[in-house]
Structures are given as C-alpha cells and as structure tokens.
C-alpha positions as CSV (number, residue, x, y, z in Angstrom):
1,X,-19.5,-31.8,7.1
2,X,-21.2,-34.2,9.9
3,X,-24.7,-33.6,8.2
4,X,-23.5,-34.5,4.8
5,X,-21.3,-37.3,5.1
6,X,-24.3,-38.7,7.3
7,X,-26.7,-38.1,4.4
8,X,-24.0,-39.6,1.9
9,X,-23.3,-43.0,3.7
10,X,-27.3,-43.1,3.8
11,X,-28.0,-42.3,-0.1
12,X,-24.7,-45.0,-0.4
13,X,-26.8,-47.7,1.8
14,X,-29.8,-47.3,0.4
15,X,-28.0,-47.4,-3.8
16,X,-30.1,-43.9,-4.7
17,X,-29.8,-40.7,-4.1
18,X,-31.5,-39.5,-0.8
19,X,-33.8,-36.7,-1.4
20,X,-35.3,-34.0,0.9
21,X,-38.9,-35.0,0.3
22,X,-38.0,-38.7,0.9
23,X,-37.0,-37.7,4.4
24,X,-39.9,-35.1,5.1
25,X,-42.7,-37.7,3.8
26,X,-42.6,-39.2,7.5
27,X,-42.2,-37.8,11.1
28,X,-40.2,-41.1,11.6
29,X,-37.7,-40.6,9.0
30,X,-37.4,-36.5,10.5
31,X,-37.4,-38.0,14.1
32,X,-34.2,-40.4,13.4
33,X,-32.7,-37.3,11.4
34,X,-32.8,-35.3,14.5
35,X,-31.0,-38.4,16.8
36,X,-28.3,-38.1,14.7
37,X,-28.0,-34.4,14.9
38,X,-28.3,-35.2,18.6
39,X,-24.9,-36.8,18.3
40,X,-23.4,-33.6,18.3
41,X,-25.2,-32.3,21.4
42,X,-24.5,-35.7,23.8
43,X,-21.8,-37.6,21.6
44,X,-20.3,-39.9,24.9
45,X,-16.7,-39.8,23.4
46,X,-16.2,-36.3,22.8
47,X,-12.9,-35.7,24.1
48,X,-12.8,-33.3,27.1
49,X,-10.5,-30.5,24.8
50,X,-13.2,-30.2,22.4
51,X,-13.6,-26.4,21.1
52,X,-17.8,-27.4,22.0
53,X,-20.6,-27.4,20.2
54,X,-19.3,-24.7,18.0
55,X,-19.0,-24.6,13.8
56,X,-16.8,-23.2,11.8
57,X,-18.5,-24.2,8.8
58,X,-16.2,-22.5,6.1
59,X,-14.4,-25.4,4.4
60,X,-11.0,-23.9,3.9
61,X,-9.0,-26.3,7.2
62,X,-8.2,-22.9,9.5
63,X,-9.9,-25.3,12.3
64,X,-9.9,-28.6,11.2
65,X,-11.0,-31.1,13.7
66,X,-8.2,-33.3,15.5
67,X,-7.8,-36.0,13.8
68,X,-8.9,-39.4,15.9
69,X,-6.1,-41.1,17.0
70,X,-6.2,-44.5,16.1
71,X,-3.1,-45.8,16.5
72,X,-2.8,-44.9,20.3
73,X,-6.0,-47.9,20.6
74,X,-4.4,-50.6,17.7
75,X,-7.0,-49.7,15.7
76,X,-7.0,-49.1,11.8
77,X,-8.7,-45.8,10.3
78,X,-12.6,-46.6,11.0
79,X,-15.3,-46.1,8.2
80,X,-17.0,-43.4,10.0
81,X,-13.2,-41.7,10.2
82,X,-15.3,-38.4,8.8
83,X,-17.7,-38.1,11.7
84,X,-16.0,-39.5,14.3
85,X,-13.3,-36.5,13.3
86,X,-16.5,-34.0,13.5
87,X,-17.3,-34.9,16.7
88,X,-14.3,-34.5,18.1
89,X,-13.7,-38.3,19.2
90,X,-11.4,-39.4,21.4
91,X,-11.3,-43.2,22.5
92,X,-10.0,-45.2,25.3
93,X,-9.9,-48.2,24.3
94,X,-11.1,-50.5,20.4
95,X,-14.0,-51.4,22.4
96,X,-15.4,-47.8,22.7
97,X,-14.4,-47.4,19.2
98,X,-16.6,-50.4,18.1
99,X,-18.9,-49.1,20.1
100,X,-19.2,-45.8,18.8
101,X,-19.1,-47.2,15.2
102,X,-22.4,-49.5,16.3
103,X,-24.1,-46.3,17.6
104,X,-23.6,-44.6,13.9
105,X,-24.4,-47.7,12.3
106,X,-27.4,-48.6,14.5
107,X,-28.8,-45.1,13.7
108,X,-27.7,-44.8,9.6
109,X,-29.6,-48.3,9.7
110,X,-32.9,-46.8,11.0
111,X,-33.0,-44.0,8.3
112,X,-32.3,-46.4,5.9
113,X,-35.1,-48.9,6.9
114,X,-37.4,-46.1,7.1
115,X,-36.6,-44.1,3.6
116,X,-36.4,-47.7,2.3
117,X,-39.7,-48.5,3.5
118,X,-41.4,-45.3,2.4
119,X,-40.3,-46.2,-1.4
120,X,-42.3,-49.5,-0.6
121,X,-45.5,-47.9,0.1
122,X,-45.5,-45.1,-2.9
C-alpha cells in the first residue's frame, strides 16, 4: 500500500502515468526510489508499539495500521494520511507532523524532478 500510494501521488504530480521504464531509464530515479523505501526501514516517527518492519500485504483490514491520531496534536487529517498510516506514525507535536509531511514531500519532489527531467531529454 506504501509503494503504491507513493507511486500514485508521483504519476498525480507529474499529470501522467508513471511507468516502470521511466523510473529504470536512470540510477538516479532507482536511487530516490530506494530512499523512500528506506522510510520504512528508519522512518523517525514510527511509534514505539509498532508490529515492525513486518507486511501483511493481503488487503482484506485483519491488520490494518493504527490510524494516526491527529486530533491528539490539533491537527487536520494530513495529505500523506495513507503513508503516514503505513508507517505506523505517531506524532508529538504539529511540528513533527509538518516535518514529516516535508520529508515525503521533499523526497516525492526529487522523483518527480528526475522522471520529469528524463521526458526532457528523450
């Protein structure tokens, strides 16, 4: 679920599908693929109940995530609500939340630039 709602929020950025070969035409396209995966691995706001680094990857909700509670900082429903909920947030305070939301951003971004970039030069 992480891996495709971080694929769908690029392909929505860039306004085009996003296609295996447009990712695999350039090591630094793969390389940014991976330091997102690497979220999962060293995500800082992982909250310390978390079942690990463990996938149940059937999607009919017998282990749903916890849902990221919001409310408990004043803070709406954030845009990354999905992968936030995949790995297994939990936030102190809006500032982390922002922060965490800047890290996905900040690395969506990069992909973007660089699948953008390889359209350029074809």
């Amino acid at each position: 679920k992480l891996l495709n709602t971080i694929f769908e929020e690029v392909a929505k950025r860039l306004n085009r599908p996003l296609t295996a070969n447009s990712l695999l035409k350039n090591n630094g396209c793969l390389e940014t693929v991976r330091e997102l995966l690497d979220l999962k691995i060293n995500w800082p706001f992982r909250r310390r109940s978390s079942s690990g680094l463990t996938n149940y990857f059937f999607e009919d909700q017998l282990y749903s995530r916890p849902p990221v509670n919001y409310e408990r900082i004043g803070e709406a429903v954030s845009r990354h609500n999905t992968m936030l909920q995949e790995l297994e947030s939990y936030f102190n305070s809006a500032n982390e939340l922002h922060t965490a939301e800047d890290l996905i951003d900040g690395l969506i971004n990069k992909l973007v630039a660089q699948v953008d970039r390889l359209k350029v030069e074809d």
